[in-house]
C-alpha positions as CSV (number, residue, x, y, z in Angstrom):
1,X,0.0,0.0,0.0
2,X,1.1,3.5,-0.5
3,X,1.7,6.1,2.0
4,X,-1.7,7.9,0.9
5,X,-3.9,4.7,1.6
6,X,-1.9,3.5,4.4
7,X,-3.1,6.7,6.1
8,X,-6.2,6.4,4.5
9,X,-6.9,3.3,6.3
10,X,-5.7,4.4,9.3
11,X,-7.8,7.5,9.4
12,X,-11.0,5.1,8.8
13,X,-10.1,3.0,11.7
14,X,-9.3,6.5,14.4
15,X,-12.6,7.6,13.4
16,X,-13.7,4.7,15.5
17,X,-10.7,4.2,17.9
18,X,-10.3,7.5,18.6
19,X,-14.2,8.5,18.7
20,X,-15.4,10.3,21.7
21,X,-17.7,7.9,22.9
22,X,-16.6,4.7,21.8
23,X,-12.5,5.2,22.0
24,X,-12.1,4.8,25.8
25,X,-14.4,1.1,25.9
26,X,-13.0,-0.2,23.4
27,X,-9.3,0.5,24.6
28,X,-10.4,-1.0,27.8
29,X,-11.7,-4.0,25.6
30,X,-8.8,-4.0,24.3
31,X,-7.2,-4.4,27.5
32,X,-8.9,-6.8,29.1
33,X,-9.0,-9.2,26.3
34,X,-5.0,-9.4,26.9
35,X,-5.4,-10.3,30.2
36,X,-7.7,-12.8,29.5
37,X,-5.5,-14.0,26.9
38,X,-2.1,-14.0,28.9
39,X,-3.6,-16.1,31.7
40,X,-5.0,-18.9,28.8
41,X,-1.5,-19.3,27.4
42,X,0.6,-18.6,29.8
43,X,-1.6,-21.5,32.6
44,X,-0.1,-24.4,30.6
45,X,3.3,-23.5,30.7
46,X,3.0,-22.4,34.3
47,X,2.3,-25.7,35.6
48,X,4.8,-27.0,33.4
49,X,7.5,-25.5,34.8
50,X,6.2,-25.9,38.9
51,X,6.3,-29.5,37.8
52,X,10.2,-28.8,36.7
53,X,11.4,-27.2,40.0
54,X,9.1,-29.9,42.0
55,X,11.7,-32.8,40.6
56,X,14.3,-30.5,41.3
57,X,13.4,-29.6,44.8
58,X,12.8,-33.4,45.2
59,X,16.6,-34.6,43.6
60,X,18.0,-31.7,45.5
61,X,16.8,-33.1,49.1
62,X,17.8,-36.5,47.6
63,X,20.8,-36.1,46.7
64,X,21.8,-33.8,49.5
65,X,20.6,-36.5,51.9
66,X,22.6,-39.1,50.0
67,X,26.0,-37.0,50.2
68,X,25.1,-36.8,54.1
69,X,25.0,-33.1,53.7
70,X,23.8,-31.7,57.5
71,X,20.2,-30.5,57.7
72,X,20.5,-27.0,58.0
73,X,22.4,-27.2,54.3
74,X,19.8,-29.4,53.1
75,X,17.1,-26.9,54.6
76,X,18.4,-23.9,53.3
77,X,19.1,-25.1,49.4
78,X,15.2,-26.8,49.4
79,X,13.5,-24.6,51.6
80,X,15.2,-21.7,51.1
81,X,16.6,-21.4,47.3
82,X,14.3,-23.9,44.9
83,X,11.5,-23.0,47.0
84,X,11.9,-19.3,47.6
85,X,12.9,-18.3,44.2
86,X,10.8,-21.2,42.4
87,X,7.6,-19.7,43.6
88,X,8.5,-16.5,42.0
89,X,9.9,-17.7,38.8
90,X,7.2,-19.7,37.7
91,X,5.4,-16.7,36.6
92,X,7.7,-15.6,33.8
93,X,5.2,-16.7,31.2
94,X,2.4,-14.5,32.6
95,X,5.2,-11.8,32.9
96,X,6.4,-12.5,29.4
97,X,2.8,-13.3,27.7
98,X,1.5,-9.3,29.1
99,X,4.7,-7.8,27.4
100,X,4.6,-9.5,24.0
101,X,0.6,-8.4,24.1
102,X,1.6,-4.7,25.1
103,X,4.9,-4.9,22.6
104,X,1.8,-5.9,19.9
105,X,0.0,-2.9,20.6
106,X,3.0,-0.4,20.8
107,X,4.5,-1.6,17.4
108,X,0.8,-1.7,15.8
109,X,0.6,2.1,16.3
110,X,-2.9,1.6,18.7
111,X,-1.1,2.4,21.9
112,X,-0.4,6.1,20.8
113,X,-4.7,6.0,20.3
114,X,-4.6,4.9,24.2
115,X,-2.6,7.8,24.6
116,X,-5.0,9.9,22.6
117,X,-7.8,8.7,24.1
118,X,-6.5,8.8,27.9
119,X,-5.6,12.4,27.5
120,X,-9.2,13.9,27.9
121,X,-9.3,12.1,30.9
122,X,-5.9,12.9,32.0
123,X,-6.5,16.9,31.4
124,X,-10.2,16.8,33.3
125,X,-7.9,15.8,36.1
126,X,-5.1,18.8,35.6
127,X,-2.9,17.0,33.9
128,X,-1.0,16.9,31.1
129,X,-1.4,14.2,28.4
130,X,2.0,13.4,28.5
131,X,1.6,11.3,31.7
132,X,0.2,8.4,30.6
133,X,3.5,7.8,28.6
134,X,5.0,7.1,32.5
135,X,1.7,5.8,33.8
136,X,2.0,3.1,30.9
137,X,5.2,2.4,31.7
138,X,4.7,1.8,35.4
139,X,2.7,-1.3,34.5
140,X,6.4,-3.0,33.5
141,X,8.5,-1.0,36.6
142,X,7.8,2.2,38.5
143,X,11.5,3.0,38.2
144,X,11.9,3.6,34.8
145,X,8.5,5.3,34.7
146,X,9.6,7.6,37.3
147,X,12.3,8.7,35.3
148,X,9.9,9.2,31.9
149,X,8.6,12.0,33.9
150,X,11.3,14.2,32.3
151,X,9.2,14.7,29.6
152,X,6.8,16.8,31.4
153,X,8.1,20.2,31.4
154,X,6.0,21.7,34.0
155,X,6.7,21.3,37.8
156,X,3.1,20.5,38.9
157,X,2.5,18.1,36.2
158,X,6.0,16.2,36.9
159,X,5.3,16.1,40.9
160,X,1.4,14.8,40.5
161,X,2.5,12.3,37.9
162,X,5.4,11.0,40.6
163,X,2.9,11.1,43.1
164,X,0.3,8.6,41.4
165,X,3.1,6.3,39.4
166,X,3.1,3.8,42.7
167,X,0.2,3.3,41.9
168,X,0.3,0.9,38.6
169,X,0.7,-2.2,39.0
170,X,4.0,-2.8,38.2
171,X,5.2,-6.6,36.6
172,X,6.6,-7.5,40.3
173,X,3.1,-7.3,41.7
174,X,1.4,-9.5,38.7
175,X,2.9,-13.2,40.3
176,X,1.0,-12.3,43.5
177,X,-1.9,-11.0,41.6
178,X,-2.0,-14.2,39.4
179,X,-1.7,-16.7,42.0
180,X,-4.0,-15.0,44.3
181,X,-6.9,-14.6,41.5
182,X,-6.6,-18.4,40.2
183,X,-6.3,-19.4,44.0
184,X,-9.4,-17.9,45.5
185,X,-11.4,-16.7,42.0
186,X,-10.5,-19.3,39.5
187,X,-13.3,-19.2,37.5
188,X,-12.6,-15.8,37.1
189,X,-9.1,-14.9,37.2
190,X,-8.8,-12.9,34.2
191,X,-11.1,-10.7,34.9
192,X,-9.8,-9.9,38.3
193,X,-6.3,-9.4,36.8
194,X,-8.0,-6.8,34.5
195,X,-9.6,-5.4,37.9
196,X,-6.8,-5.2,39.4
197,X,-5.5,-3.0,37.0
198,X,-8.3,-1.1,36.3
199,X,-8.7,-0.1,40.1
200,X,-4.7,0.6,40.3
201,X,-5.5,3.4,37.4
202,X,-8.8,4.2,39.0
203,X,-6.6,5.3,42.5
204,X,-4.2,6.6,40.4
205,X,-6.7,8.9,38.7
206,X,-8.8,9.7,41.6
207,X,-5.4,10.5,43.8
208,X,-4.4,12.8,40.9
209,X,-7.6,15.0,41.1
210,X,-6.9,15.0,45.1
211,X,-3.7,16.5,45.3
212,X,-4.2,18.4,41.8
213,X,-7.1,20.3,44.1
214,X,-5.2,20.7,47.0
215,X,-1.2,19.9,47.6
216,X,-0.3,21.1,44.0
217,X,-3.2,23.5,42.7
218,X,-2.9,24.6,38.9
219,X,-4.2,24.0,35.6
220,X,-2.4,21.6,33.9
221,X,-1.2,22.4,30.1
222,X,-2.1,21.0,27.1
223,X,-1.5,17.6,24.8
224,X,-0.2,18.1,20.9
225,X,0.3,14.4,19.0
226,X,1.0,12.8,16.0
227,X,-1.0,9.7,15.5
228,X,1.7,7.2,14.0
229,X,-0.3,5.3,11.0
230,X,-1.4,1.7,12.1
231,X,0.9,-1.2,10.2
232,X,1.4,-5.0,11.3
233,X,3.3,-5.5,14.4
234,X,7.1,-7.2,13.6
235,X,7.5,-10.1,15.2
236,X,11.4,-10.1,15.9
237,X,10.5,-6.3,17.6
238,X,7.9,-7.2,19.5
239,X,9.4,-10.5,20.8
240,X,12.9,-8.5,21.8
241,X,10.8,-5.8,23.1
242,X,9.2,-8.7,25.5
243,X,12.0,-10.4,26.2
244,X,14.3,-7.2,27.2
245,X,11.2,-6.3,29.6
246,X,11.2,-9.9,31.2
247,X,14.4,-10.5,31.6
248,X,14.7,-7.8,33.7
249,X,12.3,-10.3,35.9
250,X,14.4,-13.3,35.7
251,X,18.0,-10.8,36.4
252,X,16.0,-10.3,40.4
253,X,15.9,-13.6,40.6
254,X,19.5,-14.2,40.6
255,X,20.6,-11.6,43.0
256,X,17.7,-9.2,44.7
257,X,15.8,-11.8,45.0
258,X,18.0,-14.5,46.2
259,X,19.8,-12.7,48.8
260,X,16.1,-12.1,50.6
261,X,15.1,-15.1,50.5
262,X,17.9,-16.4,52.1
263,X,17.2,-13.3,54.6
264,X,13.8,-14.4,55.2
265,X,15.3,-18.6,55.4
266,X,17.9,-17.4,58.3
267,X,15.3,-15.9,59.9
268,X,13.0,-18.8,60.3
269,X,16.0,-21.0,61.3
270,X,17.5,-19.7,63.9
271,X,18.4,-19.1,66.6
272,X,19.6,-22.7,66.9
273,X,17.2,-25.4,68.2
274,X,13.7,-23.8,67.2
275,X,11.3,-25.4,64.4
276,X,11.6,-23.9,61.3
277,X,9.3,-20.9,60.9
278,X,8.2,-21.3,64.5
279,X,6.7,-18.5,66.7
280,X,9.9,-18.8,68.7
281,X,12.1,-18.0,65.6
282,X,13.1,-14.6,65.0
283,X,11.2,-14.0,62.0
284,X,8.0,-15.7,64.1
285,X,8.4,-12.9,66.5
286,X,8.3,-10.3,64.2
287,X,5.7,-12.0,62.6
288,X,3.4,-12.0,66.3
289,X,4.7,-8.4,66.4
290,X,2.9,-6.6,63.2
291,X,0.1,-9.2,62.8
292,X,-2.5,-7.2,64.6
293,X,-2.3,-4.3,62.4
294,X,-3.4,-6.6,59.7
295,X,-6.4,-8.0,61.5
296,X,-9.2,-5.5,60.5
297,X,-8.5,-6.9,56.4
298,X,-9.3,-10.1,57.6
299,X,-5.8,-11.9,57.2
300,X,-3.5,-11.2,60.6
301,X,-1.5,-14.2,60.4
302,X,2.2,-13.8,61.0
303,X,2.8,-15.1,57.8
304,X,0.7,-12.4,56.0
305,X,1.8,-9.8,57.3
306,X,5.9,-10.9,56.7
307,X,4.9,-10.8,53.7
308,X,3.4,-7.4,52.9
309,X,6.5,-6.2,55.2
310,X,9.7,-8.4,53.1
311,X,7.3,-6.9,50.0
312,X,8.8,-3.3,50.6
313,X,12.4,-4.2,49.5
314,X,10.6,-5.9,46.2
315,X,6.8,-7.4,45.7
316,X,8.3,-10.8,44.4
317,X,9.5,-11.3,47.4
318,X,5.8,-11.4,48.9
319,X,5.4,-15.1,46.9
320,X,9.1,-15.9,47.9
321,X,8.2,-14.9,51.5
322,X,4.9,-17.6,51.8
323,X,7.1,-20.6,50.1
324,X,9.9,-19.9,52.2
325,X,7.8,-19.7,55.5
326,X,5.2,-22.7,54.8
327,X,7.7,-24.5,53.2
328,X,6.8,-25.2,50.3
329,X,7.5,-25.1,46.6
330,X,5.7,-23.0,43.7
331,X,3.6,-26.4,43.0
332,X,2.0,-26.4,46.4
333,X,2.0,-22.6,47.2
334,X,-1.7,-22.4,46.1
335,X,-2.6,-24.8,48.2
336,X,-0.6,-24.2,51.4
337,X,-2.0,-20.1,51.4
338,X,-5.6,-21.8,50.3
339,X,-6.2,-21.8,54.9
340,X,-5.0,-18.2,55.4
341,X,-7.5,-16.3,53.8
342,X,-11.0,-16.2,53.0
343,X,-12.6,-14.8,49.5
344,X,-12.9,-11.5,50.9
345,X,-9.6,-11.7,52.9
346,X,-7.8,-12.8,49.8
347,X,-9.6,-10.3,47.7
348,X,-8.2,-7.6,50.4
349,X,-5.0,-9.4,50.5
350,X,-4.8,-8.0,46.7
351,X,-5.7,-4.7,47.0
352,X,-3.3,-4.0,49.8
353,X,-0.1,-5.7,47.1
354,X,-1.9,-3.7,44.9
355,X,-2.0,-0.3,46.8
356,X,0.9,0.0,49.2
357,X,3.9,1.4,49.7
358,X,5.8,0.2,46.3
359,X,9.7,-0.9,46.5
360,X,12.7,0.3,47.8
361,X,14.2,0.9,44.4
362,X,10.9,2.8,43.4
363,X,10.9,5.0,46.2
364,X,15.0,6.0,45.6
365,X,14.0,6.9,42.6
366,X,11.1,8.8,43.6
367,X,13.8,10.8,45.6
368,X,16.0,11.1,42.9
369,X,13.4,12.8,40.7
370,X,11.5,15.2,43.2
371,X,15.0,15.8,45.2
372,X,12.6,16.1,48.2
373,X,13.2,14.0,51.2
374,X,9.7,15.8,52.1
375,X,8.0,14.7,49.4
376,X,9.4,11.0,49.2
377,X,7.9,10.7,53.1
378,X,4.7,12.1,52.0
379,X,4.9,9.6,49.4
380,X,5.4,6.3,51.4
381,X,2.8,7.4,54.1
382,X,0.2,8.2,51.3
383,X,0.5,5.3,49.5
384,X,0.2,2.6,52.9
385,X,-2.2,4.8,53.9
386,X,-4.6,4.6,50.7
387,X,-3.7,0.7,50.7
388,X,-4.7,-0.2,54.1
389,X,-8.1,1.7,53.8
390,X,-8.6,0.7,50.3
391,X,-8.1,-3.4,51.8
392,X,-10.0,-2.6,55.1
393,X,-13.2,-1.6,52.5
394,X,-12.8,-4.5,50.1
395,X,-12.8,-6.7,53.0
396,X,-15.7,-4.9,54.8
């Protein structure tokens, strides 16, 4: 096709993706039918691979025993390691399957109509279109998002946008998300993914228009585009473009990762003498210590609660925290956290992943770009703030 009826085309098709009424529903169509579609392909492969690191937790204790390694070794490399980091690395394929959908719509030129069509929303709210190009790219890591904001030029605009960023749900939350929705909602899992980030971008929005009409009042400037004309996404781009994301994913596993879980094993091992995980361990004290504050959401179990806490220095660790502390691989992690919530607890369990206070490495870079120590507290405090009421309502 020529350049004329390439654009041709593509101007038939904005007249309905970019339409008034009808642009915003079907980009959230749009939308959910990838998360629907990430959980269908990416199930099978799942189960696949908890079936690999099963028979290699299982040849690990074996051959540990055999070699007449002492228990505490045997302890930490099955309990700790192939459990711990197995119950996070399982969910690459979900990780990987939502970046090759999103690399799909980037390359096809439709996310720049999301764009578009998110800007009307994002100037009733005082702010500049501009910040959904961050906002999008906090659903792969608030890090690098918080660093897009460079491309808003004006003060207020950059500083709500920072603000709000924790917000999306970034790819470290999506293994607890997924395990937690095909756990307790199975029937409906994709749709509660989709919910999930729906209602991360629905606080986002709504904490925007709060501190647009109050902490940082203003009128926010205006969006100029150019619509890129839609073509057929490249499959070597958008596969690269996937795997560069996810990778980044499988890179925690070997080092962040890693070093807290074997945090989190040392804790539930000593000191010498107690039962693994025990209330007299040291983590089982600290776990007796914050479990009250979690009662009102329905799920003040030490366990819990260590992991919302560990979740601060990264949210994989949450799922690395349970298999270390139950002790039990990524096969049996559904089934092991099945007796610590309820529906409601579990759906409340989500919301506070989904709400509160995000990573270490998201809030150093929150500092880095306001170059407010003010403003980072603010920050941390208004984020497990809106988290824990947001959980204690979903719960009630």
């Amino acid at each position: 096709l020529s350049l004329a009826e390439r654009l041709s085309i593509s101007d038939k098709i904005d007249r309905l993706a970019t339409h008034r009424i009808l642009g915003l529903p079907l980009f959230l169509l749009a939308a959910w039918v990838m998360f629907r579609l990430t959980y269908l392909i990416a199930d099978p492969i799942l189960h696949l691979i908890e079936k690999l690191i099963a028979v290699l937790g299982h040849w690990a204790g074996a051959s540990l025993s055999y070699l007449g390694a002492p228990e505490m070794v045997r302890s930490f490399v099955v309990d700790g390691m192939i459990s711990g980091v197995g119950s996070v690395v399982v969910f690459f394929p979900h990780i990987f399957m939502l970046f090759l959908f999103i690399a799909v719509l980037e390359d096809s030129g439709y996310l720049s109509r999301g764009a578009f069509v998110m800007d009307r929303i994002m100037h009733s709210l005082g702010l500049h279109g501009k910040s959904f190009i961050p906002m999008l790219m906090g659903f792969g890591c608030n890090v690098p998002a918080m660093m897009g904001t460079r491309v808003l030029d004006q003060p207020r605009d950059r500083m709500i946008t920072l603000m709000v960023l924790p917000f999306m749900t970034c790819s470290a939350r999506l293994p607890v998300l997924v395990l937690f929705a095909a756990t307790f909602f199975p029937r409906h899992a994709g749709t509660v993914l989709f919910l999930c980030y729906a209602g991360g971008v629905a606080t986002a929005v709504f904490s925007a228009k709060l501190l647009g009409a109050t902490l940082f009042k203003g009128e926010g400037s205006h969006l100029i585009m150019e619509l890129p004309p839609y073509r057929i996404p490249t499959p070597k781009i958008v596969f690269f473009s996937a795997w560069e994301r996810g990778s980044l994913f499988l890179k925690k596993m070997g080092t962040f990762i890693f070093l807290a879980v074997t945090l989190i094993w040392a804790g539930a091992s000593f000191p010498f003498g107690v039962e693994y995980a025990s209330p007299e361990s040291y983590i089982g004290h600290l776990g007796k210590l914050i479990a009250p504050l979690f009662s009102p959401m329905g799920f003040g179990t030490p366990v819990a609660a260590l992991a919302l806490l560990f979740g601060v220095a990264a949210k994989e660790i949450v799922l690395s925290t349970f298999g270390t502390l139950l002790k039990v691989g990524d096969e049996g992690l559904a089934a092991a956290i099945t007796p610590l919530f309820s529906p409601a607890a579990a759906a409340a369990f989500i919301t506070m992943t989904l709400l509160y206070v995000p990573c270490i490495a998201t809030i150093a870079a929150f500092k880095r770009e306001s170059n407010s120590w003010k403003w980072t507290g603010f920050m941390v405090g208004y984020t497990l703030g809106v988290g824990y009421v947001a959980a204690f309502i979903v719960y009630t």
